[in-house]
N, C-alpha and C positions, 0 to 999 in steps of 0.2 A: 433434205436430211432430217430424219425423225430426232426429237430430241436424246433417243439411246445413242442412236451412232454420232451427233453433236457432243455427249460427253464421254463418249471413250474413243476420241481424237486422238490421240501421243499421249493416255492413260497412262500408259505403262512408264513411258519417258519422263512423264511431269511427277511422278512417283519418287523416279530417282533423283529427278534434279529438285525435288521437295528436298527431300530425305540429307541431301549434302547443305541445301539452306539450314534444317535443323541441327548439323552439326557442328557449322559454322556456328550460328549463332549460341548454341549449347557451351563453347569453346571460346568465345568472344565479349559474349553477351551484348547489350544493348551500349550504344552511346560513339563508338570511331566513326570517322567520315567513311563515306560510301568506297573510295578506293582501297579502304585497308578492306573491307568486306567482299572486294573484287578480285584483291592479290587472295585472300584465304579461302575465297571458291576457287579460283584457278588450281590449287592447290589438294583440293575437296576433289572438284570433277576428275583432275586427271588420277587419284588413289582410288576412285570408285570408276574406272574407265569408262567416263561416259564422254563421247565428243563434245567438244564446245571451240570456238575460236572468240577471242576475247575482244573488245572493241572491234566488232565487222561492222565495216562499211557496209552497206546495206544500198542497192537505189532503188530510186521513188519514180513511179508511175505516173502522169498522170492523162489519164484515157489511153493511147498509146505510145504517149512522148516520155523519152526518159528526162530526169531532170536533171541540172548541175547540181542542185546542191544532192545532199546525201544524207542520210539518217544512219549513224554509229550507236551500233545494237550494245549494251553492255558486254553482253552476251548472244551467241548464235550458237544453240544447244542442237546437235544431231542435224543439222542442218535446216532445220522446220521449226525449232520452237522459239522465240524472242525472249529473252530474259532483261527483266526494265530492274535495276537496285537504285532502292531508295535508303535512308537513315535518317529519318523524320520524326516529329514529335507524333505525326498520323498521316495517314493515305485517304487522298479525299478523292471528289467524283472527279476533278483536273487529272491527276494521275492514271485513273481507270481510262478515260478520256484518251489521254498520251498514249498509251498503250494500245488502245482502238484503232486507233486513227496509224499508228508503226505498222497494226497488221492490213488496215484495208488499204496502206500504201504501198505495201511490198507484199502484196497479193501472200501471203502467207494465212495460216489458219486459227495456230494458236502461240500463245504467249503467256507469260508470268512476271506477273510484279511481286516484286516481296520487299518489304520494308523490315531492316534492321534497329530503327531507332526505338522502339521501344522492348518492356521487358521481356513480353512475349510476342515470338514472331508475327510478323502480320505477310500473307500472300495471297494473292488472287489468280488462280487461272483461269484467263480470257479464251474463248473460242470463237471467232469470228465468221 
């Protein structure tokens, strides 16, 4: 995959489900626990009709054995994108890290972490 078509992977998706982060947060502001920032995206995605199912169970791979335990997505946006929320003082390489490791375990492509704790939003979309 050339680096163009590695970034416009679920462009359009990671657009909108930015764009309902920013209104959240716009409407919030910085500083609640990460659940109140989960109830008021649930609330976000479904007035901007974008799918999402909320804590999916997600399983894990590994080589071809599935495993027992389980990985609970915050977020399972359009069925393809993983959405990781944080509400930290900052997002470090562990974080980026956690999110890596969510997508190359459930063979998935791309993902987004966004961090509410500080004043202005902080998100990264991963493409793996």
């Amino acid at each position: 995959m050339t680096d163009v078509q590695h970034d416009l992977v679920f462009k359009e998706e990671c657009y909108q489900i930015i764009g309902a982060y920013m209104a959240v947060h716009s409407e919030l502001g910085a500083g609640f626990l990460e659940p109140v920032y989960q109830e008021a995206l649930s609330i976000e995605f479904s007035a901007r009709g974008i799918p999402y199912q909320k804590e999916k169970t997600i399983d894990i791979y590994y080589k071809t054995h599935l495993l027992e335990k389980k990985y609970y997505a915050d977020f399972l946006c359009y069925g393809q994108i993983i959405v990781e929320l944080k509400a930290l003082n900052d997002l470090t390489g562990d974080h980026l890290s956690q999110i890596l490791n969510y997508l190359k375990a459930t063979n998935l492509k791309v993902g987004i972490l966004v961090n509410f704790g500080k004043q202005s939003l902080q998100y990264k979309r991963v493409v793996y």
